[in-house]
C-alpha positions in Angstrom: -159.9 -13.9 -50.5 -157.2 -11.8 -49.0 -157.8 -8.4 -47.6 -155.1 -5.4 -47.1 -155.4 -6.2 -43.3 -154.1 -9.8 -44.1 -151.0 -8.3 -45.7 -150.3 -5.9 -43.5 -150.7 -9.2 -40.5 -148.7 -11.8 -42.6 -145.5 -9.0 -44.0 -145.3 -7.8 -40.9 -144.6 -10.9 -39.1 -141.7 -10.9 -41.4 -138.5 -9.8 -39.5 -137.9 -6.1 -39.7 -140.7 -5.9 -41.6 -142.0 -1.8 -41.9 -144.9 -0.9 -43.3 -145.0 2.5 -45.2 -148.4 4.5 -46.1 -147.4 6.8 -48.5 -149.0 7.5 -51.2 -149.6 3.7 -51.5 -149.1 1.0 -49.0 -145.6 -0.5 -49.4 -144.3 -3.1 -47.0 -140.4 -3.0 -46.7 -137.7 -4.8 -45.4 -134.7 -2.2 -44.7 -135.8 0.1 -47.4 -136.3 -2.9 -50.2 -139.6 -3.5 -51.2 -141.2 -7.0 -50.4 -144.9 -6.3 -51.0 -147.0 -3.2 -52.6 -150.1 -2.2 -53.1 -150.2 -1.2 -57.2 -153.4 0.7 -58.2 -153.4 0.0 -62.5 -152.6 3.1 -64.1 -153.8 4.4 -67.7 -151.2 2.9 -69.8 -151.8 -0.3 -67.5 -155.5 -0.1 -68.7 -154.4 0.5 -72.2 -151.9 -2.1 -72.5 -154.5 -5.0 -70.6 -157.8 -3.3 -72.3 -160.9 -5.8 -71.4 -158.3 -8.0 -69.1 -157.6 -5.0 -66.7 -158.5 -6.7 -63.6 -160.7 -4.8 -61.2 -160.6 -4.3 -57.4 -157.4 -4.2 -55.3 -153.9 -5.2 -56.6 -150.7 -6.5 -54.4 -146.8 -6.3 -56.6 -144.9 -9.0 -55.0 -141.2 -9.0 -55.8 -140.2 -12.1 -57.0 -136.7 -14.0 -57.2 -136.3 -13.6 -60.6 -138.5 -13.4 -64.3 -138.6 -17.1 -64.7 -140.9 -17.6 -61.0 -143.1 -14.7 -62.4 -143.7 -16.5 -66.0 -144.3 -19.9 -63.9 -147.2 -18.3 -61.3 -148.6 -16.2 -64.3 -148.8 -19.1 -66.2 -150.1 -21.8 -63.5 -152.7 -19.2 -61.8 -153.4 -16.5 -64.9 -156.7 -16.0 -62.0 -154.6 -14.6 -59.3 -151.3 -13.1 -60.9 -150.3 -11.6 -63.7 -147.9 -8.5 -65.1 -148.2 -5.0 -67.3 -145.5 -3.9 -69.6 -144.2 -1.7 -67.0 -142.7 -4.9 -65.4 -141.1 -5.9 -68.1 -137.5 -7.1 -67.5 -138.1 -7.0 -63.3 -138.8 -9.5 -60.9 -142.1 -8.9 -59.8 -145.9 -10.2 -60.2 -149.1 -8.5 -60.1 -151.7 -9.8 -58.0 -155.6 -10.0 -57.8 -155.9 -9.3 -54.2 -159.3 -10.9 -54.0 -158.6 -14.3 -55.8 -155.4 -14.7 -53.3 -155.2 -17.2 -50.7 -154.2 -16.5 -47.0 -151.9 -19.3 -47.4 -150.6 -18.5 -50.8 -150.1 -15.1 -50.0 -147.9 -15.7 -47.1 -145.7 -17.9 -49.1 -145.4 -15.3 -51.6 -144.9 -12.5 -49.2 -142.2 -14.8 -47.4 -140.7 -15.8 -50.9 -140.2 -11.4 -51.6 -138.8 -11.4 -48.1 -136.5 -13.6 -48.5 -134.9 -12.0 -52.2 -135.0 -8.5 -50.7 -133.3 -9.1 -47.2 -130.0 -9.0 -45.9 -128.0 -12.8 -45.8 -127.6 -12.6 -42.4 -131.3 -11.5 -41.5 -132.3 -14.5 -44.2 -129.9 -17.3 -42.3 -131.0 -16.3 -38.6 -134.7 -16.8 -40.0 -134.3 -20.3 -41.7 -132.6 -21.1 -38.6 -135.5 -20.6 -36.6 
């Protein structure tokens, strides 16, 4: 069971890595977004009904549609999607049924889509 203090540890051990407490908490990586927290909203409510998962949500960005379908459809407990996602490359996620380990993997995963090459190749050279 993750926690908003274990994303904030494991994002922000990603390089250059800036947390932002707006409105929301958004974790960024020179101004892209690599993890959120996404509070559902009405139509999100409307449009899951009975399925509308409660407690704390994460959006992850993802590399592309196909790896969302995959961890929707291999962990439907943990991650899953609203209309308003539709045709973008990001998951939804219960924050409680996350792993520490799985959620650093995803949270390095959006990392590595949203930063710069260069920032990407010194990394997996380390």
């Amino acid at each position: 069971m993750a926690t908003w203090d274990d994303v904030s540890r494991v994002a922000e051990t990603l390089p250059e890595v800036e947390r932002d407490d707006g409105r929301t908490r958004r974790w960024r990586v020179r101004n892209k977004p690599v993890v959120w927290e996404r509070p559902l909203r009405a139509a999100d409510h409307a449009a899951l009904g009975d399925a509308a998962p409660e407690g704390d949500i994460l959006g992850a960005r993802v590399p592309d549609e196909g790896v969302k379908h995959a961890l929707i459809a291999d962990s439907p407990e943990i991650y899953f999607t609203t209309p308003h996602f539709d045709g973008y490359p990001a998951v939804l996620v219960r924050l409680e049924a996350i792993g520490i380990d799985e959620l650093r993997e995803l949270a390095t995963e959006a990392w590595l889509v949203q930063a710069p090459k260069k920032l990407v190749k010194d990394f997996l050279a380390d």
